[in-house]
Backbone bond lengths (Angstrom), bond angles and torsions (degrees), N, CA, C in turn:
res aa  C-N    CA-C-N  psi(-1)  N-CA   C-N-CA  omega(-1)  CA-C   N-CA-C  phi
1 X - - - 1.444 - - 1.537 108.62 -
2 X 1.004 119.67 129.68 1.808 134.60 -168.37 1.231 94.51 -103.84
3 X 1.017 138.30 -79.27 2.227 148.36 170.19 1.237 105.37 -51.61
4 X 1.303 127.57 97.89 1.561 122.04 173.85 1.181 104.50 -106.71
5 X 1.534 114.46 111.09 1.234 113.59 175.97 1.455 112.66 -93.59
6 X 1.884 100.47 144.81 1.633 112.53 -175.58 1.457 108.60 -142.95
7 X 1.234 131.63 152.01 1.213 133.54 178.46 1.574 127.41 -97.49
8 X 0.855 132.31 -169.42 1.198 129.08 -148.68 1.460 100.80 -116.98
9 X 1.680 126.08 133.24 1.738 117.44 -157.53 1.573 104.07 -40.67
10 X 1.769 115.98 -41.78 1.219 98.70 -149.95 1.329 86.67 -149.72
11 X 1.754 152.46 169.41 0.897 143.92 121.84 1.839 101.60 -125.40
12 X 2.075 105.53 144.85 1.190 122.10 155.64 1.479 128.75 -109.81
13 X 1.148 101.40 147.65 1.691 104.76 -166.11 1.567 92.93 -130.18
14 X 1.669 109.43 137.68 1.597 117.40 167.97 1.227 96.92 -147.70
15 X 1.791 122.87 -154.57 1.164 139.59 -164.30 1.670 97.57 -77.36
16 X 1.465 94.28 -43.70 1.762 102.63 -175.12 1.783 124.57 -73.06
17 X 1.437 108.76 -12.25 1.456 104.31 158.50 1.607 108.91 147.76
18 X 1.391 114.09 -130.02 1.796 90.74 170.88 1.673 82.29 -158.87
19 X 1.631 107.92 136.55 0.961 142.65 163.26 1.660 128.29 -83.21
20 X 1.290 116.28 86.61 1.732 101.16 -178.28 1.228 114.01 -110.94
21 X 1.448 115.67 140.29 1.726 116.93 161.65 1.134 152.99 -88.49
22 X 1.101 124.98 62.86 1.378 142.28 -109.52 1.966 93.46 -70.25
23 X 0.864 123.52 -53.56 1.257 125.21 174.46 1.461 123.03 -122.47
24 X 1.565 129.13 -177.51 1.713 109.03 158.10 1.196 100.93 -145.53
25 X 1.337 130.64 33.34 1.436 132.93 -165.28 1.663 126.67 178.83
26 X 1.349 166.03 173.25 1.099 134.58 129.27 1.473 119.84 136.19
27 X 1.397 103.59 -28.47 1.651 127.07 -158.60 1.369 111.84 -122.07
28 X 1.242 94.71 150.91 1.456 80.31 167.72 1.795 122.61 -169.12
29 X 1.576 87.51 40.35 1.461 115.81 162.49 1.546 106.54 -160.72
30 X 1.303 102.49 122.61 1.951 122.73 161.49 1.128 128.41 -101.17
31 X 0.984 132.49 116.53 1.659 143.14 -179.58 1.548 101.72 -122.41
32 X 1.404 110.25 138.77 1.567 125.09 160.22 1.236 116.24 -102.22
33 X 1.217 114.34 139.42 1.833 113.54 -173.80 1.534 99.14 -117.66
34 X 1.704 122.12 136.17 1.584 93.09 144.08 1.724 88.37 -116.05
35 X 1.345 100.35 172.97 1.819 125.21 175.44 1.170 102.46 -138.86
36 X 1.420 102.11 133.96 1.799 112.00 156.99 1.114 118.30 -61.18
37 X 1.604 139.57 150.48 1.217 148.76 132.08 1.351 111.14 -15.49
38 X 1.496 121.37 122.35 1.531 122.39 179.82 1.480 112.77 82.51
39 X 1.174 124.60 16.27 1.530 122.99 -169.27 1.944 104.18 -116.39
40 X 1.203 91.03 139.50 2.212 87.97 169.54 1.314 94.83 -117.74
41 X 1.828 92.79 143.93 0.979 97.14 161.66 1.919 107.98 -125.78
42 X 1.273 109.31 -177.14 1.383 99.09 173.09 1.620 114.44 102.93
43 X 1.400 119.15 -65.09 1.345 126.91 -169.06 1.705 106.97 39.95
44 X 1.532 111.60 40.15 1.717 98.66 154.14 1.632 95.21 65.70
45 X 1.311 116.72 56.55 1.245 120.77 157.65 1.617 114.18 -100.62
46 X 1.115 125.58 170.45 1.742 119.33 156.55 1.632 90.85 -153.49
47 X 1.372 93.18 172.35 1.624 127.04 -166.10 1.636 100.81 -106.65
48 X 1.243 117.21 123.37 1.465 112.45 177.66 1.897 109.15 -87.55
49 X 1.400 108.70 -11.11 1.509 96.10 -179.20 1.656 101.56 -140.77
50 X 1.104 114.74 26.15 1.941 103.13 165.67 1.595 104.68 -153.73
51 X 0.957 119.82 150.31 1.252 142.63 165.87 1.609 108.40 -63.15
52 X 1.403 120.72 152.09 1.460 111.22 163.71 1.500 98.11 -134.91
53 X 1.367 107.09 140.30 1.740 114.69 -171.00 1.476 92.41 -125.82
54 X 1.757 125.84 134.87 1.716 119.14 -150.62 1.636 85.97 -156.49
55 X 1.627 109.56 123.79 1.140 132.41 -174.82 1.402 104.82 -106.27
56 X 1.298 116.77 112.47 1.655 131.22 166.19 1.487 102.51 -64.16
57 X 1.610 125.16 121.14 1.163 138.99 -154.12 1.324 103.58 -121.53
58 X 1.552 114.07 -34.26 1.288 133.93 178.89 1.500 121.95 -168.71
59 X 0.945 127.81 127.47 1.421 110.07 159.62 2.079 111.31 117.31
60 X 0.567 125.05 161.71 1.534 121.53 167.45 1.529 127.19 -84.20
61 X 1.024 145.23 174.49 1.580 157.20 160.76 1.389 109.02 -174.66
62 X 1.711 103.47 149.14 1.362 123.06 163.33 1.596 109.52 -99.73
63 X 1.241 98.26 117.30 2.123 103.96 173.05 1.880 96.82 -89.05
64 X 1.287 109.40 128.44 1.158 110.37 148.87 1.820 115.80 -106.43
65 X 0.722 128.50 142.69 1.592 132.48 164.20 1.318 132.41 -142.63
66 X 0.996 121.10 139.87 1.639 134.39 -143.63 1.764 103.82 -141.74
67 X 1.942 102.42 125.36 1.304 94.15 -171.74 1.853 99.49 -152.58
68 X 1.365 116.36 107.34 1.262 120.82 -157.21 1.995 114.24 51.74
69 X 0.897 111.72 -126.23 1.580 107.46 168.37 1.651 123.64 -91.17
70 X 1.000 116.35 24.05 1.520 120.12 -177.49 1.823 105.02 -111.49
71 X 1.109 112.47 132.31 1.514 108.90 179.96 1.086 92.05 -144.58
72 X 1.837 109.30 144.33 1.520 127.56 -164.41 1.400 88.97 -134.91
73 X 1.362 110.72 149.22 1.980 124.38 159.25 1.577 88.89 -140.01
74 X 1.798 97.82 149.46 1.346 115.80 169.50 2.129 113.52 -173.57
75 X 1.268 65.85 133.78 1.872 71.03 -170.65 1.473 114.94 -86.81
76 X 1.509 108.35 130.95 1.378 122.53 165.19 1.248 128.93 -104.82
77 X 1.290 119.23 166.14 1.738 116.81 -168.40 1.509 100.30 -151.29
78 X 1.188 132.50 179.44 1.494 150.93 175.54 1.776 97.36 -36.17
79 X 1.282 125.91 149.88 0.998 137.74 178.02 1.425 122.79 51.82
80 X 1.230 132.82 0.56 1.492 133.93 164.56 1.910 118.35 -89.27
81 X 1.172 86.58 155.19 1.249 94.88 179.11 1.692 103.50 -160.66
82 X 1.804 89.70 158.31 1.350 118.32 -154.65 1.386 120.90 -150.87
83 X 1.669 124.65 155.94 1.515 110.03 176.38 1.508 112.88 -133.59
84 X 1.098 117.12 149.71 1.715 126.68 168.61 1.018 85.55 -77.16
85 X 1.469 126.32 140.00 1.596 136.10 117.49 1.644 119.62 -45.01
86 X 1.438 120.00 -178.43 1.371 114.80 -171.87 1.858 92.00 -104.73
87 X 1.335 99.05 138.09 1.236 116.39 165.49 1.699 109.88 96.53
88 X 1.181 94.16 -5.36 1.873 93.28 -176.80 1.583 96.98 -108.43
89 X 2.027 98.36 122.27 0.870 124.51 166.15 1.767 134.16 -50.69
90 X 0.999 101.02 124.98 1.922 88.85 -159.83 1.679 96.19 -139.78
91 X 1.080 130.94 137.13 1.715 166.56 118.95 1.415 120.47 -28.89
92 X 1.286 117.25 136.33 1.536 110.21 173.14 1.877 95.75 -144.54
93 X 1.667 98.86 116.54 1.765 95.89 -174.13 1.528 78.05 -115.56
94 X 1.671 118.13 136.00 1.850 123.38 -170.94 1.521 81.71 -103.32
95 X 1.478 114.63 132.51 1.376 131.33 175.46 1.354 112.54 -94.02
96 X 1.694 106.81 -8.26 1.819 110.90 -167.79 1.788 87.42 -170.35
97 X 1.479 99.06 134.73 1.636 106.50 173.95 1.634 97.78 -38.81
98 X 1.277 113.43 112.20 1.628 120.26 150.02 1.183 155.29 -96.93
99 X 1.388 149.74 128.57 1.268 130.98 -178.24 1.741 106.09 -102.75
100 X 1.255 102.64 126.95 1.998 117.46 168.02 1.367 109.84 -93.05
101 X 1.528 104.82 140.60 1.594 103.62 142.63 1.261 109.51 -102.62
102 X 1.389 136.37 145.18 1.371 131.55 -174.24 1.756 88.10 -126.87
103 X 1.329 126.00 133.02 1.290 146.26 177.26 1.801 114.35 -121.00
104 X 1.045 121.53 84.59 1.350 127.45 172.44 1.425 130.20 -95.01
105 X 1.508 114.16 128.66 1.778 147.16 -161.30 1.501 92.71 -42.79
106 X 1.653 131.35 -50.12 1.237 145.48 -134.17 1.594 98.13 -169.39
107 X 1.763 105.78 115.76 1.075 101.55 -173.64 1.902 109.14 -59.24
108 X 1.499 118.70 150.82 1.158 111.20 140.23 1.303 149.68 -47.17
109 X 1.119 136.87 -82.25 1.366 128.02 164.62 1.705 122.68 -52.92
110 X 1.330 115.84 110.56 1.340 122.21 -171.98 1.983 114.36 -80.21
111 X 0.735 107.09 166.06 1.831 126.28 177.43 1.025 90.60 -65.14
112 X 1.410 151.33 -62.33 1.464 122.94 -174.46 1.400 121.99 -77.91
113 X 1.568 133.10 29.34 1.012 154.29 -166.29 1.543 154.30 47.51
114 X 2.030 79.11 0.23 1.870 119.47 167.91 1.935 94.80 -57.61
115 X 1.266 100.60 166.43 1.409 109.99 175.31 1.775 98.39 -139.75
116 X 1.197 120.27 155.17 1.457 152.64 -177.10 1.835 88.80 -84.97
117 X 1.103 124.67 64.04 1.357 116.81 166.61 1.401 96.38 -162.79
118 X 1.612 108.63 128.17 1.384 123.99 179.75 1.735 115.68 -142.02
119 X 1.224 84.45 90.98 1.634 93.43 162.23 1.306 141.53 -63.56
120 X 1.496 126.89 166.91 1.401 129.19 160.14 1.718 121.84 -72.56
């Protein structure tokens, strides 16, 4: 399995709206994304030393990800969430304007000003 999907520690729901926690530990870089409808992002990059775990906030996307000869697609929408492993190449085609949280193991961009992103 390349897309490991996981949920979020906890979510609450009342009259006033819904509260989720997406993690409580683990990370130690957050980025928010939004994307237009019709937009890629990604171009089949992977991370050689962190994981990225990415909370659908709103909106839809198709993940493709690709890892030696195995290739996975799977669609997400509002309230799911999911993680790259390290080194598996992954795609993001937005099926509906979206907003991400993206939560990563090991920040990307390092102190000597190299970054953890390696493309084709």
């Amino acid at each position: 399995m390349l897309i490991k999907v996981i949920k979020p520690d906890f979510v609450f729901e009342d009259e006033r709206g819904c509260l989720a926690q997406l993690v409580h530990g683990g990370y130690k870089q957050i980025n928010s994304v939004f994307t237009k409808k019709g937009a890629v992002r990604g171009n089949f990059h992977y991370h050689a030393e962190t994981e990225e775990a990415f909370y659908v906030a709103g909106g839809k996307i198709k993940v493709t990800a690709v890892f030696e000869s195995e290739k996975e697609e799977k669609e997400f929408s509002s309230g799911d969430m999911f993680l790259i492993p390290k080194n598996v190449k992954h795609c993001f085609d937005f099926i509906e304007d979206t907003f991400l949280v993206v939560l990563y193991t090991e920040p990307v961009e390092k102190d000597d000003g190299s970054k953890d992103i390696i493309g084709d």
